[in-house]
PASEBA-1860 file (N, C-alpha, C; in nm, 3 decimals):
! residues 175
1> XXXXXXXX> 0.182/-2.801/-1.195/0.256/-2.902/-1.267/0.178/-2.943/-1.391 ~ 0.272/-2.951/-1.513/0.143/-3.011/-1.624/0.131/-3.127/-1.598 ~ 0.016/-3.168/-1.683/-0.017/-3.341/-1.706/0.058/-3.416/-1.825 ~ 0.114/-3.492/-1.776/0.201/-3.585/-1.911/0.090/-3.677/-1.965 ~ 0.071/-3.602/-2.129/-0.018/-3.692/-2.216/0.071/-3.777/-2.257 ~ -0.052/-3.905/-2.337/-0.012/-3.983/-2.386/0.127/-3.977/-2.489 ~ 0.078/-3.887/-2.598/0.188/-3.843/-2.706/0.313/-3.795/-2.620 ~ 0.305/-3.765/-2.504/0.440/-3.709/-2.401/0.557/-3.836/-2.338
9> XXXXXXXX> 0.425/-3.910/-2.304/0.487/-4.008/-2.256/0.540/-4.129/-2.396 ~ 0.488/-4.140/-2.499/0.559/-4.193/-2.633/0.625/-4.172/-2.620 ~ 0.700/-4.042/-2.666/0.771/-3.943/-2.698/0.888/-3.962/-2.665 ~ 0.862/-3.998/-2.497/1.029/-3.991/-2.417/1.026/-4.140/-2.455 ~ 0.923/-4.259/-2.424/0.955/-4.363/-2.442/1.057/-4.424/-2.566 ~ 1.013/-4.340/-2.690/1.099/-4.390/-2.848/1.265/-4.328/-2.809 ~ 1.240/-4.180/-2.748/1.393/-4.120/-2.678/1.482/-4.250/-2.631 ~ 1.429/-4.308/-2.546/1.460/-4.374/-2.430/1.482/-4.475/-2.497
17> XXXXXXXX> 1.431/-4.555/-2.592/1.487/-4.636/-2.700/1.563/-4.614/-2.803 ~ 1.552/-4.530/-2.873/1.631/-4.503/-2.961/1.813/-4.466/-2.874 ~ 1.824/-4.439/-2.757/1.941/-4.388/-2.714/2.005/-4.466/-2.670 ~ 1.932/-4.563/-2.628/1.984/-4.690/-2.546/2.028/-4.790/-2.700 ~ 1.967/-4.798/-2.808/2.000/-4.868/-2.925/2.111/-4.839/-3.001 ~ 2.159/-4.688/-2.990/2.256/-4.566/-3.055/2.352/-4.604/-2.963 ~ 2.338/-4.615/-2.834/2.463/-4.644/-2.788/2.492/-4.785/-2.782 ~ 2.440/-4.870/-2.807/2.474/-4.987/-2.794/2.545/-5.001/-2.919
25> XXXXXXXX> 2.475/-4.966/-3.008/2.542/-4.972/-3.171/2.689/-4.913/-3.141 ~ 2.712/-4.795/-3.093/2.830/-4.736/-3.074/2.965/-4.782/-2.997 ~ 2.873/-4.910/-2.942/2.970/-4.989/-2.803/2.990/-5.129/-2.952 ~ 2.994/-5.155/-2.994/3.014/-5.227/-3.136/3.177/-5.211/-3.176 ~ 3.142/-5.045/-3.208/3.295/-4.998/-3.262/3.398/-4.913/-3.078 ~ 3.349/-4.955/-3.017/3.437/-4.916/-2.868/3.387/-4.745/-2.864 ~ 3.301/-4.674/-2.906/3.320/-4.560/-2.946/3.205/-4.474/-2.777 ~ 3.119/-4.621/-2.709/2.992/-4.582/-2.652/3.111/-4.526/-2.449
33> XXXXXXXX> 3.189/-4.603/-2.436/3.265/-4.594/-2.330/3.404/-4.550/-2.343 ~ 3.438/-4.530/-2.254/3.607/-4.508/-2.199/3.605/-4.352/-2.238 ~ 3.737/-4.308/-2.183/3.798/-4.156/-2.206/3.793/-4.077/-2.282 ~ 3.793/-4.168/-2.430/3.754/-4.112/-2.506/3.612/-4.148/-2.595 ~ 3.541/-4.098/-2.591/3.390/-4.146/-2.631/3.300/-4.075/-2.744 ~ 3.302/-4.098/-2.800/3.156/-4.031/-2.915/3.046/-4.121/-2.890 ~ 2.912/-4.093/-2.810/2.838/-4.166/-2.832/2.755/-4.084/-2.951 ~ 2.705/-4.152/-3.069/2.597/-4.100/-3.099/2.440/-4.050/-3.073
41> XXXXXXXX> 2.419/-4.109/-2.956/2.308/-4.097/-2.874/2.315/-3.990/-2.828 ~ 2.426/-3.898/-2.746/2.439/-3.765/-2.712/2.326/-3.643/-2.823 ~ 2.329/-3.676/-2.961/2.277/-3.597/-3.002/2.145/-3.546/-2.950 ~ 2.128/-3.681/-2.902/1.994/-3.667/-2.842/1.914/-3.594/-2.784 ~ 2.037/-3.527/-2.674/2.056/-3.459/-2.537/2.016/-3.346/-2.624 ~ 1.978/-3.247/-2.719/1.978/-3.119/-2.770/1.782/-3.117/-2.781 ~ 1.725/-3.240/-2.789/1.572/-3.261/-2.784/1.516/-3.202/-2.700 ~ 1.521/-3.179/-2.562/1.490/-3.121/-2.460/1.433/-3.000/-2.503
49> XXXXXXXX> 1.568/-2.908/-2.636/1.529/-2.777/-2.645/1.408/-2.766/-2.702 ~ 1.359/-2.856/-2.791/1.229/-2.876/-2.898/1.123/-2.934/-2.789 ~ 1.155/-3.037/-2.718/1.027/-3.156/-2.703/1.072/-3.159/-2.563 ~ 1.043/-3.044/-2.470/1.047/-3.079/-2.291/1.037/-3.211/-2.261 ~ 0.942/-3.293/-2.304/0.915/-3.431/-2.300/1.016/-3.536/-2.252 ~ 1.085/-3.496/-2.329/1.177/-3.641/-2.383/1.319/-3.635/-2.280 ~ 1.285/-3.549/-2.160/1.366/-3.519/-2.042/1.369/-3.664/-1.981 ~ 1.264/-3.693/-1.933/1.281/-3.841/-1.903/1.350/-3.979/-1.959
57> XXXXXXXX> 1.282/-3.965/-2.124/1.324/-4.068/-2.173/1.495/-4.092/-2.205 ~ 1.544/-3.941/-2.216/1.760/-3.941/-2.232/1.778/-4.006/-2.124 ~ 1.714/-3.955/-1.970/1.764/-4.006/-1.817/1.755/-4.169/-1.835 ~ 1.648/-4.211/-1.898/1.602/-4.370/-1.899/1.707/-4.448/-2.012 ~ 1.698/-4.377/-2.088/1.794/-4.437/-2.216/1.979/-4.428/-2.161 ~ 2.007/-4.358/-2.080/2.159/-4.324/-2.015/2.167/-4.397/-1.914 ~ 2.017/-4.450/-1.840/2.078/-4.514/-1.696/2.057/-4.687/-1.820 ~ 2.012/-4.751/-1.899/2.001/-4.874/-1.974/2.132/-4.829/-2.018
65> XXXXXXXX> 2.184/-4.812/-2.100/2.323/-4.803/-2.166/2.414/-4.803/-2.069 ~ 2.368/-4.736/-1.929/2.532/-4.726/-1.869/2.525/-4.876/-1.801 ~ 2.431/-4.937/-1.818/2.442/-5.130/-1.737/2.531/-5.167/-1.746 ~ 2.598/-5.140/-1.894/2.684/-5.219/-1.968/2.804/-5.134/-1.960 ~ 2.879/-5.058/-1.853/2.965/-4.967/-1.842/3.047/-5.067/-1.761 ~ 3.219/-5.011/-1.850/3.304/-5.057/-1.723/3.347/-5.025/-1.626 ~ 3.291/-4.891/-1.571/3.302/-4.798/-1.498/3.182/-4.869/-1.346 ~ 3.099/-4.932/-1.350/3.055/-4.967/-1.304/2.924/-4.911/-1.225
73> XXXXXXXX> 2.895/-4.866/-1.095/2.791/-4.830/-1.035/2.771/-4.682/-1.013 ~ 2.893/-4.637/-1.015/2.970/-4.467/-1.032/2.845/-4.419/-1.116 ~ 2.919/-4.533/-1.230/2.907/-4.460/-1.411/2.757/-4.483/-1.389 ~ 2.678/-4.541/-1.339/2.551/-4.559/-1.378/2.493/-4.463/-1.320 ~ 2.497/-4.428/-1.177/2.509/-4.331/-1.130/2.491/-4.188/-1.156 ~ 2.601/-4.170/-1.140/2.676/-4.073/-1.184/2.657/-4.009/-1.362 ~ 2.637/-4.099/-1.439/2.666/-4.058/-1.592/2.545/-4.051/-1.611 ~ 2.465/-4.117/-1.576/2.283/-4.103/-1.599/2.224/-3.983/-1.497
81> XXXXXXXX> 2.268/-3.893/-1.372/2.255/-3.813/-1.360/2.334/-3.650/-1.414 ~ 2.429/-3.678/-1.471/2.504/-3.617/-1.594/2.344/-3.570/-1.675 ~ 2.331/-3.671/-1.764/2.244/-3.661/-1.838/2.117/-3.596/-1.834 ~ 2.082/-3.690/-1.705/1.928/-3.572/-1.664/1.970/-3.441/-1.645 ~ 2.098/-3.407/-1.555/2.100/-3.239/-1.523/2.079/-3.188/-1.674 ~ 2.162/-3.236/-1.751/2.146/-3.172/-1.882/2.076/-3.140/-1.932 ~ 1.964/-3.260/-1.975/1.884/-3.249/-2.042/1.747/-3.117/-1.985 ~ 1.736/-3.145/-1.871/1.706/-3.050/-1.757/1.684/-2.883/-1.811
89> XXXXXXXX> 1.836/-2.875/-1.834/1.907/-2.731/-1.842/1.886/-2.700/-1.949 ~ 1.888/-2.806/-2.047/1.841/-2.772/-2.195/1.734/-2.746/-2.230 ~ 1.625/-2.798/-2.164/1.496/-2.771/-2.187/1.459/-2.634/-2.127 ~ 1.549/-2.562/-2.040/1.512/-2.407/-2.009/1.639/-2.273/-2.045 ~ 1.701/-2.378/-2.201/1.755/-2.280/-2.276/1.716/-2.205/-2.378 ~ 1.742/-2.066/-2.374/1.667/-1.994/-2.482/1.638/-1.973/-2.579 ~ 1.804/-2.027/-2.638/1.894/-2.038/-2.782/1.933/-2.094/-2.835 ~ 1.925/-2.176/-2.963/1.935/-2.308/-3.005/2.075/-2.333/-3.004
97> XXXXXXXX> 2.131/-2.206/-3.032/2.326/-2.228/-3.040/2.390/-2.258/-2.860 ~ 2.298/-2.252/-2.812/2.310/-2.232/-2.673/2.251/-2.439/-2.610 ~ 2.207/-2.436/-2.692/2.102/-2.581/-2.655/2.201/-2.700/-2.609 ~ 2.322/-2.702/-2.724/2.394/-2.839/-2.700/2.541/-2.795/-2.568 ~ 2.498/-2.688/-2.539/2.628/-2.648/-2.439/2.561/-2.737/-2.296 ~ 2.478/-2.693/-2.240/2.517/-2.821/-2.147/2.536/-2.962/-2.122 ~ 2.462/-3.076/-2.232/2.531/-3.169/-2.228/2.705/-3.186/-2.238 ~ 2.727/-3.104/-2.332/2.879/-3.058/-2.326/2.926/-3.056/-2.182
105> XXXXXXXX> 2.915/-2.939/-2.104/2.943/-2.925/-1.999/2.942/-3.021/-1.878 ~ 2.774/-3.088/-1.847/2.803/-3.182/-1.770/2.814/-3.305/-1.777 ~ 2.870/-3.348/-1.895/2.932/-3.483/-1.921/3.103/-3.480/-1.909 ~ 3.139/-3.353/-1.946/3.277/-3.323/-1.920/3.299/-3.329/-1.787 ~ 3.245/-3.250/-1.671/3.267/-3.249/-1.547/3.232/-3.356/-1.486 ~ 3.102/-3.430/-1.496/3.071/-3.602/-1.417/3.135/-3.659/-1.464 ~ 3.104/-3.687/-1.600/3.173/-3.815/-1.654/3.307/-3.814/-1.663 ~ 3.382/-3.704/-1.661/3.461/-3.664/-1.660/3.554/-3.761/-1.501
113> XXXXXXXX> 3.483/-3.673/-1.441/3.562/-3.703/-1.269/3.476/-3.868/-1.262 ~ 3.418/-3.966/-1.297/3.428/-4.058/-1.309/3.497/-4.182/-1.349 ~ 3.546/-4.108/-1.483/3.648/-4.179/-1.564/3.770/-4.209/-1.472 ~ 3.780/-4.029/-1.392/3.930/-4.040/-1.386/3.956/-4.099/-1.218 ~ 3.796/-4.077/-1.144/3.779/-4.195/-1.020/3.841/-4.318/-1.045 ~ 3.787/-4.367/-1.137/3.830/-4.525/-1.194/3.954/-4.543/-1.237 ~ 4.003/-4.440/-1.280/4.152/-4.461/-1.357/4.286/-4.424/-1.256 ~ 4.219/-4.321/-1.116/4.305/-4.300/-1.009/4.309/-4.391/-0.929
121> XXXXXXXX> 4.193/-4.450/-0.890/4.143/-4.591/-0.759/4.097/-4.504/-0.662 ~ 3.997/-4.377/-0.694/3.935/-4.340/-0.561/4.008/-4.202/-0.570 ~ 3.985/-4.108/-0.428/4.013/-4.049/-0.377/4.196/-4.041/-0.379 ~ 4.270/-4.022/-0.460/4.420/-4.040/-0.484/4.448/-3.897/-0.518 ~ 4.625/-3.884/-0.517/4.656/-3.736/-0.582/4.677/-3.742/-0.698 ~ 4.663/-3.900/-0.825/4.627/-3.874/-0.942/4.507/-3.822/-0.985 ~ 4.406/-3.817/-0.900/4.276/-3.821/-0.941/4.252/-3.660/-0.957 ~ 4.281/-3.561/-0.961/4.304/-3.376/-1.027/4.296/-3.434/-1.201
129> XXXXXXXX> 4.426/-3.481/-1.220/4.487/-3.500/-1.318/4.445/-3.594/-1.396 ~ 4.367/-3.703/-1.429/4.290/-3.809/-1.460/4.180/-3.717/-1.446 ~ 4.081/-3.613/-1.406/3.984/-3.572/-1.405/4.004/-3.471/-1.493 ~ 4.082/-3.422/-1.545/4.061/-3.299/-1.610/4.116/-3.377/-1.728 ~ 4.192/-3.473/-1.765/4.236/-3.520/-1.889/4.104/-3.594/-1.945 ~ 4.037/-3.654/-1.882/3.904/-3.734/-1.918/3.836/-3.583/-1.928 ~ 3.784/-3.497/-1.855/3.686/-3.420/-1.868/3.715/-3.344/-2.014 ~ 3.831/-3.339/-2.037/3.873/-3.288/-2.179/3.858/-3.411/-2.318
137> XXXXXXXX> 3.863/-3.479/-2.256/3.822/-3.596/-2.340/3.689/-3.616/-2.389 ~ 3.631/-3.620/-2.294/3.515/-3.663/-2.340/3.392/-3.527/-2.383 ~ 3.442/-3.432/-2.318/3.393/-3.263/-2.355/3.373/-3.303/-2.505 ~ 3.526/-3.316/-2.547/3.573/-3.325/-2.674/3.416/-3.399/-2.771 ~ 3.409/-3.533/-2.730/3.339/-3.624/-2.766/3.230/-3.522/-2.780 ~ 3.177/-3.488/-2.706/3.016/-3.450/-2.683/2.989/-3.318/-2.773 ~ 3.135/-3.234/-2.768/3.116/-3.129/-2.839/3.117/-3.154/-3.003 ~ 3.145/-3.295/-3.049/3.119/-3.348/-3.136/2.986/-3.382/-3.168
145> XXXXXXXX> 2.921/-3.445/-3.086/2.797/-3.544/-3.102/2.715/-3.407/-3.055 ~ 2.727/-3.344/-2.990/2.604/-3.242/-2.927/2.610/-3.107/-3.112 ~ 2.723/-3.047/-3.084/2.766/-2.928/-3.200/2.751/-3.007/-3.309 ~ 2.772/-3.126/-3.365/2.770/-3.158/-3.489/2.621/-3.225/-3.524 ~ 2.566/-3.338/-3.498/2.473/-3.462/-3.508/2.360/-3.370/-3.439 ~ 2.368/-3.336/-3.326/2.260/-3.212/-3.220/2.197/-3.073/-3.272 ~ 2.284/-3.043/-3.388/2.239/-2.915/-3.460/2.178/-2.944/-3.561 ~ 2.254/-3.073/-3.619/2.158/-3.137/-3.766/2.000/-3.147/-3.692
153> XXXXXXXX> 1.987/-3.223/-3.572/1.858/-3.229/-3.545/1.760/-3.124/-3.543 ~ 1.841/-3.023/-3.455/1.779/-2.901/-3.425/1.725/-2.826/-3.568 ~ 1.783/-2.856/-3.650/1.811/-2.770/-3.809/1.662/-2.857/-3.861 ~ 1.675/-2.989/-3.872/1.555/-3.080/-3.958/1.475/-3.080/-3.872 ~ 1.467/-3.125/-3.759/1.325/-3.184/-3.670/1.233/-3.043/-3.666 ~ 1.217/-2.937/-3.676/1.125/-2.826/-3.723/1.073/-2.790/-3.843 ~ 1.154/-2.882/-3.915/1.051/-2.842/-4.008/1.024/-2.973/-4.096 ~ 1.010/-3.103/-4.041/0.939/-3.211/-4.048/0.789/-3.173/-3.965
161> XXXXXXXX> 0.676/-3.160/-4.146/0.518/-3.121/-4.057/0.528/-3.203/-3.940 ~ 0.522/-3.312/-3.899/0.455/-3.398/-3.822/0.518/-3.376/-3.703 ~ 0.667/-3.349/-3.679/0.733/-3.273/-3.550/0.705/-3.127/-3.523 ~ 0.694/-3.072/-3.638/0.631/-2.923/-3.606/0.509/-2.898/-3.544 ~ 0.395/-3.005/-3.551/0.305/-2.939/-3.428/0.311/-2.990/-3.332 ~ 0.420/-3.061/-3.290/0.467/-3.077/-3.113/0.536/-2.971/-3.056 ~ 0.583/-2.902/-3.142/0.714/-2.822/-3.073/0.621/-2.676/-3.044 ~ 0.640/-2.645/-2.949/0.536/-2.511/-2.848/0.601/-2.400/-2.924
169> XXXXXXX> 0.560/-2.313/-2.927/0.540/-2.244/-2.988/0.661/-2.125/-3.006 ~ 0.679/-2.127/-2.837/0.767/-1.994/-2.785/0.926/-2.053/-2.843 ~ 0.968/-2.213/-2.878/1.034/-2.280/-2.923/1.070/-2.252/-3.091 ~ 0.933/-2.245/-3.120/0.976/-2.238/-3.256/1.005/-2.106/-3.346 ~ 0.995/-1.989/-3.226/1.005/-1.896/-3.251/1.196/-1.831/-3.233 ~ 1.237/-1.910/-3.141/1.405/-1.943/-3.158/1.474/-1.949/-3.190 ~ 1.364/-2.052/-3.318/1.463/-2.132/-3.371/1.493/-2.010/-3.542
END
């Protein structure tokens, strides 16, 4: 197992702030919750591919933002382990065009069948149908914030000197 240095543990900590601040800003204009969602913070979720690190700090910054969910204990749940799988999966992707596909993916499918938990009342025979209309919903969202805002990052944060000698090596060769 490695050792989490100091600069590691920053790292996720500013993540973990900055995501929790992005979405709060985003819950301003209604944009951070419900069915249909752009958070800007999602971009976030594409860091993993650069900075393994900052795996923790998305999980920490998604379970603070989801407090304030109307979805309730599910969503906190549930949408903050969304996030970690992701971020997870991202950090042992190969390909930068490849990087923002699983937040995509498992925010569509959790958050997805969360939304539409809440919007069926449980275990119901709306709840198929409320799960795949949200999971398309919010896919939508992410494939926004991940493909659009997630690639800008991926594109600048390498070749800012001061991020370039964090990023390992076999990473920057990827890119």
């Amino acid at each position: 197992m490695r050792k989490c240095s100091t600069r590691d543990l920053t790292l996720a900590a500013m993540v973990a702030a900055l995501y929790a601040v992005m979405s709060y800003f985003g819950n301003i204009f209604g944009l951070t919750f419900g069915p249909i969602q752009f958070r800007f913070a999602e971009a976030l979720t594409v860091l993993p591919f650069l900075f393994p690190a900052t795996v923790p700090g998305l999980f920490v910054g998604c379970l603070i933002t989801n407090l304030l969910s109307p979805y309730g204990p599910l969503d906190i749940v549930v949408g903050s382990a969304a996030t970690l799988i992701a971020a997870l999966w991202t950090s042992r992707v190969k390909n930068r065009w490849m990087a923002p596909l699983p937040p995509v993916i498992c925010n569509a499918v959790l958050v997805g069948f969360t939304i539409g938990w809440a919007e069926a009342g449980g275990f119901t025979a709306a709840l198929p149908a409320a799960w795949v209309f949200n999971g398309l919903t919010v896919g939508l969202g992410e494939l926004g914030a991940c493909y659009v805002l997630g690639m800008l990052l991926l594109y600048v944060l390498p070749r800012v000197r001061y991020f370039r000698t964090m990023i390992p090596e076999r990473r920057l060769s990827a890119i």
